[in-house]
DOLOVO-596364 format. One record per atom (N, C-alpha, C): residue number from 1; atom name; z, x, y. Coordinates in steps of 0.001 Angstrom, whole numbers. Each point is the difference from the previous one (the first is absolute). Example, Ala and Ser with C-alpha at 12.3 -4.5 7.8 and 13.67 -1.06 7.14 Angstrom:
REM residues 2
   i at       Z       X       Y
   1  N    7800   13190   -5690
   1 CA       0    -890    1190
   1  C       0     900    1200
   2  N    -720    -350    1050
   2 CA      60     820    1190
   2  C     730    -770    1090
***
This chain:
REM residues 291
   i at       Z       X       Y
   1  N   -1996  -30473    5395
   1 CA     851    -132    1181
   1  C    -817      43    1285
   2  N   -1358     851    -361
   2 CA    -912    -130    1514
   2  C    -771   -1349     -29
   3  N    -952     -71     620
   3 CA    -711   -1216     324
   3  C   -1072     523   -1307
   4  N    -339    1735    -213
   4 CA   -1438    -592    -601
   4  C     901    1704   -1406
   5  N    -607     -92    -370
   5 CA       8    1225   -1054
   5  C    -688     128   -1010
   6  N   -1089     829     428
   6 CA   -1655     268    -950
   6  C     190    1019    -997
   7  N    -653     -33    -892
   7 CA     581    1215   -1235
   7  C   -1295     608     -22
   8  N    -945    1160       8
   8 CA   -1172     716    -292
   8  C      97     364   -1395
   9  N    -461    -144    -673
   9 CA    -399    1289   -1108
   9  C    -493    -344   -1194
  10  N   -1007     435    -689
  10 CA    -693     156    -999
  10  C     905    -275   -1117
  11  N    -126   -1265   -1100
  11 CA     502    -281    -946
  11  C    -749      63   -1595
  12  N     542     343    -523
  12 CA    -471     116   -1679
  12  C     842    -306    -881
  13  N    -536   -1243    -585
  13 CA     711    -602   -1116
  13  C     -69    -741    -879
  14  N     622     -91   -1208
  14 CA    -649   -1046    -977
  14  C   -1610     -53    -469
  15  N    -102    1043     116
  15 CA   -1914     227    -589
  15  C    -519    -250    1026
  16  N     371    -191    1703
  16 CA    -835    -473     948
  16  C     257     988    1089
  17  N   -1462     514    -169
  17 CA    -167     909    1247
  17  C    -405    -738    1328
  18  N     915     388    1471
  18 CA    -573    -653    1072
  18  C   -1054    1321     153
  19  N   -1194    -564     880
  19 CA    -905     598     273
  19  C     409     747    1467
  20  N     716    -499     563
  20 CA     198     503    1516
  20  C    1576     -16     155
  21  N     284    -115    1389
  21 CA    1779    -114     488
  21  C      29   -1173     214
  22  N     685    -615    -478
  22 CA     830   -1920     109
  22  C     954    -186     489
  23  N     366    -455    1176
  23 CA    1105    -272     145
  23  C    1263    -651   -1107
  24  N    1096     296     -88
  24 CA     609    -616    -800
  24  C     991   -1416     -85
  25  N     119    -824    -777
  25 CA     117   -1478     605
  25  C    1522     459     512
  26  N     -54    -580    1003
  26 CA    1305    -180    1132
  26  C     322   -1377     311
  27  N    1147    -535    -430
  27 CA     148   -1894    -173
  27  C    -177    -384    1952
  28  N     550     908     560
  28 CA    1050    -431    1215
  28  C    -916     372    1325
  29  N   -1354     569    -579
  29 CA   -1319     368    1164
  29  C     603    -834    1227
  30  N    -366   -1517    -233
  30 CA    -205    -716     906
  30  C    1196   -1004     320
  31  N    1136     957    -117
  31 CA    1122    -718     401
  31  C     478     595    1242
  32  N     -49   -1318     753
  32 CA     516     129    1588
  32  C    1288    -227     511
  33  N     457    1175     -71
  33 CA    1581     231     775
  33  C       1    -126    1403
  34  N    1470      50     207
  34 CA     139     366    1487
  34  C    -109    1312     379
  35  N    -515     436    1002
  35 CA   -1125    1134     374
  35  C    1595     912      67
  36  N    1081     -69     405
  36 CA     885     769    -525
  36  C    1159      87    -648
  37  N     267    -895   -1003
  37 CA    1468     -61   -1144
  37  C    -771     555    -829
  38  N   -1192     162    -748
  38 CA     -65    1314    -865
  38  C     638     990    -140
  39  N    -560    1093     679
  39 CA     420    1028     541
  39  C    1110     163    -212
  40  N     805    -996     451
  40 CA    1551     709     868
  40  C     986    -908   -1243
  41  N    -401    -870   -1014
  41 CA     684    -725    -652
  41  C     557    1111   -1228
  42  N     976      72    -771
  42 CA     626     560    -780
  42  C    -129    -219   -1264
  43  N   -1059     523    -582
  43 CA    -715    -380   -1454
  43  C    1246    -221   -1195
  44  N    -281   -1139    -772
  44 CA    1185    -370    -982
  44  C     145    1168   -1238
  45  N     377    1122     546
  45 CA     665    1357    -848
  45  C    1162     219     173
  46  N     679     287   -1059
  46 CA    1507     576     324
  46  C     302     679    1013
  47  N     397    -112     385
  47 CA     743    1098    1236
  47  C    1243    -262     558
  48  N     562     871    1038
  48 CA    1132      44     341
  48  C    -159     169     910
  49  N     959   -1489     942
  49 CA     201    -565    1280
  49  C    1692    1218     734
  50  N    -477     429     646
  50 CA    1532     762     472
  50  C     580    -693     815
  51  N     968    -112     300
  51 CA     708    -984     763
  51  C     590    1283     994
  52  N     400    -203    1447
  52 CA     913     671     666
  52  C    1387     253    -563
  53  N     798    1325     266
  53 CA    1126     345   -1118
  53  C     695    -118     872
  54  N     843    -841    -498
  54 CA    1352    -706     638
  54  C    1004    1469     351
  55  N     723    -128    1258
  55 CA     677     588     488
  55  C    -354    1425      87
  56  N   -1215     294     310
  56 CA    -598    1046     330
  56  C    -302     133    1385
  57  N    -106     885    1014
  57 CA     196     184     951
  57  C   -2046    -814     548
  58  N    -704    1300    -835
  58 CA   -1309    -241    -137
  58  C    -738    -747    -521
  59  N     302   -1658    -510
  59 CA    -296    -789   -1225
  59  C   -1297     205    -505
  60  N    -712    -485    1416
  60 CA   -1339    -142    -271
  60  C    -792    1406    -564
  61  N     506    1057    1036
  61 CA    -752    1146    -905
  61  C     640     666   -1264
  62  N    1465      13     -97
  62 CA    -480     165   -1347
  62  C    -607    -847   -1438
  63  N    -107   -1179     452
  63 CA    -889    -973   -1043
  63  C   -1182     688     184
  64  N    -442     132     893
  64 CA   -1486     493     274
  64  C    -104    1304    -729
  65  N     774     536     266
  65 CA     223    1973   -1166
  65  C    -487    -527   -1295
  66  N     970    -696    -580
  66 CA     196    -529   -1118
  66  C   -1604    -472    -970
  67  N    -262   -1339    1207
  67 CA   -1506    -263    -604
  67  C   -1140    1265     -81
  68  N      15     773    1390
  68 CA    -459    1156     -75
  68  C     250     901   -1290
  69  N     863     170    -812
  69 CA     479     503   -1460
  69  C    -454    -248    -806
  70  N     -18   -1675     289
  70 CA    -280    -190   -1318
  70  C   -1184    -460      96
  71  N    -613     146     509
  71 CA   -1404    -118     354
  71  C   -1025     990    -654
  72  N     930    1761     423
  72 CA    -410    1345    -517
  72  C     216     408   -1389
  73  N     738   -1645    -656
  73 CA     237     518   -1601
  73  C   -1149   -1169    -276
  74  N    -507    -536     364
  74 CA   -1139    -805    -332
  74  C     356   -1486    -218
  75  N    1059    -609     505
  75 CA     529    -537    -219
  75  C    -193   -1248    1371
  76  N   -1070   -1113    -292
  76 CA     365   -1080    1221
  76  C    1223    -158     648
  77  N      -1     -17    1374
  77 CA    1213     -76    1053
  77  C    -471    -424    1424
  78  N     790   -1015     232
  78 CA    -290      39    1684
  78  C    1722    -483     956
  79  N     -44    -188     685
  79 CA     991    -658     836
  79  C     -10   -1155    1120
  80  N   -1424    -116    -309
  80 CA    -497   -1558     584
  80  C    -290   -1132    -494
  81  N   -1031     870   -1302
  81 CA    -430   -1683    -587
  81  C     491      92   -1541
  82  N     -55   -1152    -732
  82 CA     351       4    -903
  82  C    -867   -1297    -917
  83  N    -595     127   -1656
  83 CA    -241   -1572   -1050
  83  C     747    -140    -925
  84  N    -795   -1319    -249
  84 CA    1580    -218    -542
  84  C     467     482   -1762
  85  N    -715    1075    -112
  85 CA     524     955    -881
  85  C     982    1089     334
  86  N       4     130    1351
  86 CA     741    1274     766
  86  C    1435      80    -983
  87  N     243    1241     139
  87 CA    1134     878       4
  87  C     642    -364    1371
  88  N    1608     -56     117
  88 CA     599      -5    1201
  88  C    1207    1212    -211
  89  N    -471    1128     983
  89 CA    1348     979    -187
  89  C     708      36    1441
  90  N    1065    -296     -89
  90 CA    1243    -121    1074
  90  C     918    1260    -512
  91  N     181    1157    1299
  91 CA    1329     568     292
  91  C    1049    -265     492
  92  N    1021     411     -42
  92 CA    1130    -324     672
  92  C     750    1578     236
  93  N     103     491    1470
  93 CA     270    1555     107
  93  C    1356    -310     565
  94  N     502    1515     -28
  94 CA    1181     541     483
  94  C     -46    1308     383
  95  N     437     608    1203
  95 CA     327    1290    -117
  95  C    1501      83     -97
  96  N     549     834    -901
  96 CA    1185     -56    -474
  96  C    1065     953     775
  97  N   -1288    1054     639
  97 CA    1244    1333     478
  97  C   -1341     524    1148
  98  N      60     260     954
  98 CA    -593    1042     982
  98  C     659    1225     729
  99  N    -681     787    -590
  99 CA     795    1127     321
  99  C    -833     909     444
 100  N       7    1635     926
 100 CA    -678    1028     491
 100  C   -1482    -439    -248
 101  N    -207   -1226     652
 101 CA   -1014    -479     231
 101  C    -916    -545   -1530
 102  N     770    -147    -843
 102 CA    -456    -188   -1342
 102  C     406   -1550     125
 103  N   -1059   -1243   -1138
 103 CA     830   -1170    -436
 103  C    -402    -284   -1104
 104  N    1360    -180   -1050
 104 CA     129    -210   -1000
 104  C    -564   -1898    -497
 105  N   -1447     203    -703
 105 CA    -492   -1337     323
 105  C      37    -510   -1323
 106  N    1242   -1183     -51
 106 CA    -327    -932   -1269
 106  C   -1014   -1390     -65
 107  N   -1180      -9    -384
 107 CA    -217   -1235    -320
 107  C    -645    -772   -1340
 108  N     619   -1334    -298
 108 CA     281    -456    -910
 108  C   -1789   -1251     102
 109  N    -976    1154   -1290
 109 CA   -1094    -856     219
 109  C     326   -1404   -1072
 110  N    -746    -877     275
 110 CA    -542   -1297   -1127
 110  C   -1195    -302      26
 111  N    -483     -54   -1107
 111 CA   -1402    -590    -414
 111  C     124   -1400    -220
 112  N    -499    -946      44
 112 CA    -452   -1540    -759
 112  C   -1441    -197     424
 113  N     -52    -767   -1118
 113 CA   -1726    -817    -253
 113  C     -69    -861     749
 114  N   -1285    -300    -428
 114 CA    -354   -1611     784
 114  C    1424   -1236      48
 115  N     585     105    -795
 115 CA     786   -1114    -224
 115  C    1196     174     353
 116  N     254    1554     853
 116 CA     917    -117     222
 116  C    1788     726    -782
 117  N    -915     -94   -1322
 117 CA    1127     742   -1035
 117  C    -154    1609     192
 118  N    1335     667    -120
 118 CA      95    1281    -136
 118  C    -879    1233    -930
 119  N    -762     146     246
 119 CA    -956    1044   -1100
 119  C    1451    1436     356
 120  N     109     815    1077
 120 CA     610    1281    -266
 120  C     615      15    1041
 121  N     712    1185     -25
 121 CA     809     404     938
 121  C     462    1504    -129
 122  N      78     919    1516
 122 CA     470    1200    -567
 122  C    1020     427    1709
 123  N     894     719    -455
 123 CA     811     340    1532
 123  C      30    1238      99
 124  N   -1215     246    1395
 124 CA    -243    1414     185
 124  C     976     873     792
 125  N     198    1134      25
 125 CA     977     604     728
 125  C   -1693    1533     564
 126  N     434    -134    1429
 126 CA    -547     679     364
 126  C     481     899    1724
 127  N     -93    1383     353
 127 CA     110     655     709
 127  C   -1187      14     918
 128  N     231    -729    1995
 128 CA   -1313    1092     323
 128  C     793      44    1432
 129  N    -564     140    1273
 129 CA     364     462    1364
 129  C     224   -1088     110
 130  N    1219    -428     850
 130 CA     718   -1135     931
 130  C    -981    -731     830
 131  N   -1280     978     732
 131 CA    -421    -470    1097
 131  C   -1575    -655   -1283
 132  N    -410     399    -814
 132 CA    -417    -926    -636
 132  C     -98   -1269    -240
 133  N    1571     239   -1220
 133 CA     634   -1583     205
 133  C    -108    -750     825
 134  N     766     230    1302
 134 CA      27    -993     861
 134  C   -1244    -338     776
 135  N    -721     622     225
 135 CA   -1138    -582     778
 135  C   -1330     823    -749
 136  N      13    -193   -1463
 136 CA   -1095     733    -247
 136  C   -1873    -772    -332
 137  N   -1065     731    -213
 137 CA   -1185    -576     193
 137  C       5    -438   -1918
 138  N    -987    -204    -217
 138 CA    -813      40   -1422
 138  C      29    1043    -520
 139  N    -740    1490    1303
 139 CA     121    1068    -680
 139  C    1196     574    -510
 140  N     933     -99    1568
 140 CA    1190     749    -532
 140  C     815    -572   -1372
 141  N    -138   -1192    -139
 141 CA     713    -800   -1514
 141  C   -1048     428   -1080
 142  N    -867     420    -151
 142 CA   -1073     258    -455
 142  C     670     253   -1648
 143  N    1159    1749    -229
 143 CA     322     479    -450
 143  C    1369    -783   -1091
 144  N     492    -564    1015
 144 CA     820   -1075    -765
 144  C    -636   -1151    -818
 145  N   -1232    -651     507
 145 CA    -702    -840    -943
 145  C    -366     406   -1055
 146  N   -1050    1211     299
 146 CA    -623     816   -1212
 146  C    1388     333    -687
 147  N     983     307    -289
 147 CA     476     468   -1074
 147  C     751   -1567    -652
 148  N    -164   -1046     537
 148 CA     219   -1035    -875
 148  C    -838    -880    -696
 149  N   -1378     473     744
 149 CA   -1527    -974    -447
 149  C     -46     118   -1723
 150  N     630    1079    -318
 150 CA    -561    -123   -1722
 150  C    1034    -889    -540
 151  N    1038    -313     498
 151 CA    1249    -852   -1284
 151  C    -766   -1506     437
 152  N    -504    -155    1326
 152 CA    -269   -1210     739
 152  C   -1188    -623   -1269
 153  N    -953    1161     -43
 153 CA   -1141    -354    -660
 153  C     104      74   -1092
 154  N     593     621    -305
 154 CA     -22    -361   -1664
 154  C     726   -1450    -737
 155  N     713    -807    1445
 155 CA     460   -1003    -809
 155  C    -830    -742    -425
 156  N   -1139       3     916
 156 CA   -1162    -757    -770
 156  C   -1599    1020    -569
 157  N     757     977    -164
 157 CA    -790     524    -605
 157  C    -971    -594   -1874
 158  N    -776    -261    -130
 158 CA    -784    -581   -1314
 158  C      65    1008   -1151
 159  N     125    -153   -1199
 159 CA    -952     871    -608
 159  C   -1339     368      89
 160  N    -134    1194    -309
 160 CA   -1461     806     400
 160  C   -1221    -837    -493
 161  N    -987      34     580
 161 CA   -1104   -1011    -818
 161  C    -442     999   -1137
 162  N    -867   -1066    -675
 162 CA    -386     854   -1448
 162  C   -1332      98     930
 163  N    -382    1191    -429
 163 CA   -1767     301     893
 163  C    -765    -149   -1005
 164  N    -668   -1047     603
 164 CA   -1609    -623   -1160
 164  C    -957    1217     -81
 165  N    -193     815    1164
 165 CA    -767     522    -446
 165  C     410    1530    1149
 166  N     756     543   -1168
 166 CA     518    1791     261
 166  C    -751     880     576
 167  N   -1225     236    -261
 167 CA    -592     733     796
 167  C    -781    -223     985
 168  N     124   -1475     917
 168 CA    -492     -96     950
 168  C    1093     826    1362
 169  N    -273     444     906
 169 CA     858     381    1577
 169  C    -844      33     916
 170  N     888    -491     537
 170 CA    -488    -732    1409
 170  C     551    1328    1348
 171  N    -667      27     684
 171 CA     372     931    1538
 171  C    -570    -871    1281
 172  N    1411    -232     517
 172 CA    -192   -1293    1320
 172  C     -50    1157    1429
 173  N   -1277    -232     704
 173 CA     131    1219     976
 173  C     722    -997    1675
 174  N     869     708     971
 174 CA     -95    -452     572
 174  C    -711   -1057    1004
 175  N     524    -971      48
 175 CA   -1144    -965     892
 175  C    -192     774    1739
 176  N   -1343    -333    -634
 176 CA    -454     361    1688
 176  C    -389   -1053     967
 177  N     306     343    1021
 177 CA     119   -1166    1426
 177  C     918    -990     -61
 178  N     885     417    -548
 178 CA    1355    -950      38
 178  C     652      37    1083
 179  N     625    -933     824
 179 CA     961      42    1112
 179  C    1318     343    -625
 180  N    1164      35     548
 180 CA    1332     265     -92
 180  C     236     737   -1430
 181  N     755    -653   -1067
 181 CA     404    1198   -1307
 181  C   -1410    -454   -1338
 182  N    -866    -759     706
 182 CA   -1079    -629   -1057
 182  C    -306    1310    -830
 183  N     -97    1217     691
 183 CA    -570    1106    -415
 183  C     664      30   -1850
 184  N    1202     -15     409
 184 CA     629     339   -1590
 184  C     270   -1868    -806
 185  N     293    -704    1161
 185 CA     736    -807    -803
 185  C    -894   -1042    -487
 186  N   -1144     317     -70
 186 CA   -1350    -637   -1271
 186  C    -267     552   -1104
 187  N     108    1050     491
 187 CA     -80    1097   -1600
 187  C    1357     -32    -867
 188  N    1555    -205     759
 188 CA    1207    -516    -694
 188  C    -498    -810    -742
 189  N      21   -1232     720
 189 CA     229   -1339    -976
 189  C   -1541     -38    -821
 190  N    -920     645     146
 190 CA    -777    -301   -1274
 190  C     409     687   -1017
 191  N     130    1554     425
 191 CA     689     675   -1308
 191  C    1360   -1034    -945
 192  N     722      65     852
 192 CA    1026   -1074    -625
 192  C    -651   -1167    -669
 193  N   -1461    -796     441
 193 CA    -146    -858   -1105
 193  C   -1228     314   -1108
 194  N    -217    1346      79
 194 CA    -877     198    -894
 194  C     690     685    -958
 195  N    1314     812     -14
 195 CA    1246     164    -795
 195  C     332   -1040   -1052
 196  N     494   -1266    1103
 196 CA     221    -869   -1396
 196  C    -826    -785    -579
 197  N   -1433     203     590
 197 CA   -1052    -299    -797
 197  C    -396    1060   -1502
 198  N    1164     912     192
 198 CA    -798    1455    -922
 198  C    -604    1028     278
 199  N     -40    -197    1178
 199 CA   -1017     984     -73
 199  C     448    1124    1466
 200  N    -447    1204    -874
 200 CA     645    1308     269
 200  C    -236     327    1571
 201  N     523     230     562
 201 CA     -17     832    1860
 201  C       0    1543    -337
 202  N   -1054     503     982
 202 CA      91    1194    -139
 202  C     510    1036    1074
 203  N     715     582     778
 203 CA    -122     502    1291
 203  C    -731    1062     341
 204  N   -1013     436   -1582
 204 CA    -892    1073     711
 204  C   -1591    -149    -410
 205  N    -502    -212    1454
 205 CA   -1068    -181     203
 205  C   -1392     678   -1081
 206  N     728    1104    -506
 206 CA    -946     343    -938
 206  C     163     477   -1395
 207  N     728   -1426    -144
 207 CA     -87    -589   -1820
 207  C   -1459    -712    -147
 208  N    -160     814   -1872
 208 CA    -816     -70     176
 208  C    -371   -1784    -985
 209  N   -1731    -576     423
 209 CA    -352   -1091    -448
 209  C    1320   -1018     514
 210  N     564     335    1224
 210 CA    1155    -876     702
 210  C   -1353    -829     958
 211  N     620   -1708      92
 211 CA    -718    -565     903
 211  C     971      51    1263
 212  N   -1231      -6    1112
 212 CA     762    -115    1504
 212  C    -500    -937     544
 213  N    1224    -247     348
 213 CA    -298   -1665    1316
 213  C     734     718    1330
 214  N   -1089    -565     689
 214 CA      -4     263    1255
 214  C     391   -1109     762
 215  N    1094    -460     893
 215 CA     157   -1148     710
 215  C    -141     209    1525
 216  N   -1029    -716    1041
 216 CA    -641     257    1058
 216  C     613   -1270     601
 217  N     520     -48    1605
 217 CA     288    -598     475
 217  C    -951    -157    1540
 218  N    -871   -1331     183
 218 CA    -534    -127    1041
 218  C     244    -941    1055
 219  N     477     -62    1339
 219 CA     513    -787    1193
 219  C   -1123    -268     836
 220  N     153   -1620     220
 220 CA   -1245    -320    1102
 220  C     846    -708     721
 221  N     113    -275    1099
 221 CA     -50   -1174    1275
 221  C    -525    -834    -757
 222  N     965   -1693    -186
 222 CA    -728   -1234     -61
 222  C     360   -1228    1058
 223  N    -149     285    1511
 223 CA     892    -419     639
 223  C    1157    -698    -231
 224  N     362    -651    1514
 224 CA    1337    -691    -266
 224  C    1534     467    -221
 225  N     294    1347    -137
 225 CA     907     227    -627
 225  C    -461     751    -998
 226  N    -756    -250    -975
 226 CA    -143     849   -1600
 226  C   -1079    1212     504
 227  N     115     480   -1696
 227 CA    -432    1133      74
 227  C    -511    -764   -1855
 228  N    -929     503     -85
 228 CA    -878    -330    -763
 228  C     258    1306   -1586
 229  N     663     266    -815
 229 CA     530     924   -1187
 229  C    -981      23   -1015
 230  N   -1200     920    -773
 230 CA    -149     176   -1375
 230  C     361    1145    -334
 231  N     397     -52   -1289
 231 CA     868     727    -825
 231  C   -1054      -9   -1363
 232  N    -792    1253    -109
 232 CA    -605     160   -1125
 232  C     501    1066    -955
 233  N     266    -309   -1645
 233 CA     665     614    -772
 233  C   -1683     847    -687
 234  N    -341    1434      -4
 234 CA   -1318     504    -576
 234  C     577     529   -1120
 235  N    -635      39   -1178
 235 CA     244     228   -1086
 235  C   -1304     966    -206
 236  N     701    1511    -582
 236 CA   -1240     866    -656
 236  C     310     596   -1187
 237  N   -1216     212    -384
 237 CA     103     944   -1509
 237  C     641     665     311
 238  N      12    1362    -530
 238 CA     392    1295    -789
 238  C    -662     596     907
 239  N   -1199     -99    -268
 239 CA   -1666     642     770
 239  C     114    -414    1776
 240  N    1051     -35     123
 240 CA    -440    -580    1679
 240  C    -823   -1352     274
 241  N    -860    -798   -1250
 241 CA    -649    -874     445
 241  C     913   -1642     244
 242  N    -516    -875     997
 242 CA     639   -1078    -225
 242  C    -267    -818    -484
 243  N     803    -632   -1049
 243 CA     147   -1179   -1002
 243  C     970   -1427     192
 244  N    -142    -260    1253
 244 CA     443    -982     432
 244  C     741      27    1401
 245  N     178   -1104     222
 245 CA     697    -448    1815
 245  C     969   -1315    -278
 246  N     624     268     667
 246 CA    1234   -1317    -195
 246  C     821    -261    1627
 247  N   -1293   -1075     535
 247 CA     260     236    1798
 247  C    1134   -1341     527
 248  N     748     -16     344
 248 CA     839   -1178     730
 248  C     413     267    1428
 249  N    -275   -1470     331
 249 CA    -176     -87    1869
 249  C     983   -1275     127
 250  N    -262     364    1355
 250 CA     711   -1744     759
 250  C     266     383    1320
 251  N     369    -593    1044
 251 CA     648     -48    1586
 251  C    1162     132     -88
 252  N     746    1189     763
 252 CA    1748      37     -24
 252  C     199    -192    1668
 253  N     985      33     574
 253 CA     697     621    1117
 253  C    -539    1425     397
 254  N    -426    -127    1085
 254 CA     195    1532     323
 254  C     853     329    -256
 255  N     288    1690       9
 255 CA    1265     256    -593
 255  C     655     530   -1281
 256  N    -242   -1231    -355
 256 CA     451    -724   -1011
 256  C     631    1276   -1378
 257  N   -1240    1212      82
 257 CA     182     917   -1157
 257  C     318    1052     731
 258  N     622     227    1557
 258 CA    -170    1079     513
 258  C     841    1113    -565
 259  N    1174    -974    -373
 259 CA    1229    1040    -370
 259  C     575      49   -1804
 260  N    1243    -789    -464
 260 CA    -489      72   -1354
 260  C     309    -703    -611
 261  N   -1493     -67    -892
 261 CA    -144   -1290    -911
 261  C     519    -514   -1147
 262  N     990     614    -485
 262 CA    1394    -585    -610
 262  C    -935    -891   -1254
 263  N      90   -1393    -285
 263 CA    -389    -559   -1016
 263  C   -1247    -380     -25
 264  N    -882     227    1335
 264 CA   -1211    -299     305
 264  C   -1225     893    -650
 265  N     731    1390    -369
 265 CA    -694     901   -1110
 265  C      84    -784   -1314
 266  N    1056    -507    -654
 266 CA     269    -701   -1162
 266  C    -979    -648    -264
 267  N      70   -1244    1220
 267 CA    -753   -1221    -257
 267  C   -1576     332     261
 268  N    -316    1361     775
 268 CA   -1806    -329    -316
 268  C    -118     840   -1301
 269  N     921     781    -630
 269 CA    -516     806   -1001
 269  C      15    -886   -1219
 270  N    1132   -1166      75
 270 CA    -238   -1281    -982
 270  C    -932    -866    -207
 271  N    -588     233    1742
 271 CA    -478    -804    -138
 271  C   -2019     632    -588
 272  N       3     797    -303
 272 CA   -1291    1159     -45
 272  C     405     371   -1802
 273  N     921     -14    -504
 273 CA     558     893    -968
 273  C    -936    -326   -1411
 274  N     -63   -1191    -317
 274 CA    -698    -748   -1110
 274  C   -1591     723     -14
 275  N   -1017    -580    1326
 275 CA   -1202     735     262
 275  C     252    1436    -522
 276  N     688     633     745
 276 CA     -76    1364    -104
 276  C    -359     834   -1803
 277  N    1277    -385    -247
 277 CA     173    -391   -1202
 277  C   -1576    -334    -653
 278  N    -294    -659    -145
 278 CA   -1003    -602    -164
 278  C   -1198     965     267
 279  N    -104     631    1097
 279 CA   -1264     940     225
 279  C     313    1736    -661
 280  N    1220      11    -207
 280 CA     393    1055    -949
 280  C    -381      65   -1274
 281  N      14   -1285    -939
 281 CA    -578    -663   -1282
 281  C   -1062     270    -279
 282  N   -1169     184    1126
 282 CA   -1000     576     -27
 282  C    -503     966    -419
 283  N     946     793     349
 283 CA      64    1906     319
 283  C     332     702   -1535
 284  N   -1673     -65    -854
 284 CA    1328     798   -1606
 284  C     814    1253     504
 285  N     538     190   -1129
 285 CA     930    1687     121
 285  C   -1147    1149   -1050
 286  N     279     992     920
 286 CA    -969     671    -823
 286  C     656     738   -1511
 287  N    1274    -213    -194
 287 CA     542     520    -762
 287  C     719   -1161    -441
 288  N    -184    -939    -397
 288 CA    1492    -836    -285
 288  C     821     111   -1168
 289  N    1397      44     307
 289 CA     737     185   -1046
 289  C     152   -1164    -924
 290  N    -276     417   -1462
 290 CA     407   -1011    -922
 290  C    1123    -418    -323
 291  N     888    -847    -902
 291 CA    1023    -190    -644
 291  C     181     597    -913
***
C-alpha cells in the first residue's frame, strides 16, 4: 500500500544457509503510486462501513461511537470510507419516553454485505441522560455503542482459525511517534490480522520466547502540502535482538494522521502483514510444541 516496503532478515532454508541479511523479495519495490491514495485508501478487508443512524438527534456521532466499538473488539470499522467487501450497518433510533431527565432509547440496528442483502439485525433498548441523546459527543454515546458492539460483531464474526503453529505469541508494543490514535490503532489492526493468521497475541510483555514487534512512526516535511510518513514494523527475538524490519513510506497531506486513523491502521497493517509474517518464520521457538 506504501510506495516502497523492504523486509530485513536473515533466512534459512531448504539446506541453504544465507551467509549474511538479504533482503526479502518484495514484488511491488518499484511500484509508483500516487504520493498520497496509499495511505489513506481502504485496504480490501472486511470491515464495517457505519452509516449515520437515522432519526437520531446525533447521527454522525453516534456512528462514530459505534465504529469506535467496534473497532475496540478488533473488528474493522470506519464511517467514511468503505471496499467493496464492506459491511454496511444502518440504525434507525427512537426515543420512546423522556422522562426526569432520562431517555428511553430504541434503536433498530441492520447489517448487510457488499450486496446489499441482510446478514443481521438486533433492536436495542437502552437507558441514558436526555441531554446526551439530544446533543451528545462520541464520548457521551460511547456507553450505548459499547454495549451493542458485540451482537454487531459477531454477525460477522468467523470461526476461530486453526493455529499452524501453537506455540508461537506475538507481543505488539505500542507505536511510537505516531500522530493522533496511531499510538494504539497499529498495534489493533495488526493484532487482529495476525489472529486470523493464527497466531497468538499476547498482552503481557513478559511471555516468555514471545516475539515483539515494535511499530515506529516517522514525519518529514516534503513540501507542497505533504508531509513525507515511514512506518517501520521491527521484529525481535525473545533475546531482545532484531530479526527483521518491515518499513512502508509515501507522501500524505499534512494532517492527514493527526487525529484518527480509522481504516488507515487496517490498510498499512495489510499492507506490512505477509513480510512480517515472513520475518517471524525466521525466529525458531525454543520449545515448540508437537502434535
Amino acid at each position: 500500500m506504501f510506495r516502497s516496503a523492504r523486509v530485513l532478515g536473515c533466512l534459512a532454508g531448504l539446506g541453504l544457509l544465507l551467509a549474511g541479511c538479504q533482503p526479502l523479495p518484495h514484488p511491488f519495490a518499484d511500484q509508483q503510486l500516487p504520493p498520497d491514495a496509499p495511505i489513506l485508501q481502504v485496504a480490501d478487508t472486511v470491515g464495517i462501513l457505519v452509516e449515520p443512524v437515522a432519526h437520531a438527534p446525533a447521527d454522525a456521532a453516534l456512528a462514530q461511537a459505534m465504529a469506535t466499538a467496534l473497532q475496540n473488539r478488533e473488528v474493522p470499522a470506519d464511517t467514511r470510507a468503505a471496499n467493496r467487501q464492506s459491511y454496511h450497518l444502518r440504525g434507525d433510533a427512537s426515543a420512546t419516553s423522556v422522562s426526569a431527565g432520562a431517555a428511553m432509547v430504541e434503536i433498530q440496528w441492520t447489517l448487510a454485505n457488499a450486496k446489499g442483502e441482510k446478514v443481521g439485525g438486533d433492536l436495542q433498548h437502552m437507558t441514558l441522560a436526555a441531554a446526551d441523546w439530544a446533543g451528545g459527543t462520541p464520548e457521551l454515546l460511547a456507553p450505548l455503542a459499547k454495549a451493542e458492539a458485540p451482537r454487531i460483531a459477531a454477525m460477522i464474526q468467523e470461526a476461530p482459525p486453526v493455529e499452524r503453529n501453537p506455540g508461537r505469541q506475538v507481543y505488539i508494543r505500542p507505536t511510537e511517534g505516531a500522530p493522533g490514535d496511531g499510538r494504539t490503532a497499529l498495534p489493533r489492526s495488526l493484532a487482529f490480522l495476525l489472529g486470523r493468521a493464527g497466531v497468538k497475541v499476547t498482552p503481557d510483555s513478559q511471555t516468555a520466547d514471545a516475539v515483539i514487534i515494535g511499530p515506529t512512526v516517522e514525519l518529514s516535511s516534503s513540501g507542497s502540502g505533504k508531509q513525507h510518513v515511514r512506518i517501520v514494523w521491527h521484529i525481535y527475538r525473545a533475546d531482545g535482538t532484531e530479526a527483521g524490519q518491515v518499513s512502508q513510506e509515501n507522501d500524505v497531506p499534512i494532517g492527514s494522521l493527526d487525529g484518527s486513523w480509522g481504516d488507515i491502521g487496517m490498510a498499512v497493517a495489510t499492507a506490512g502483514i505477509d513480510q512480517i509474517l515472513g520475518v517471524m518464520k525466521t525466529i525458531p521457538l525454543k520449545n515448540p510444541i508437537s502434535n
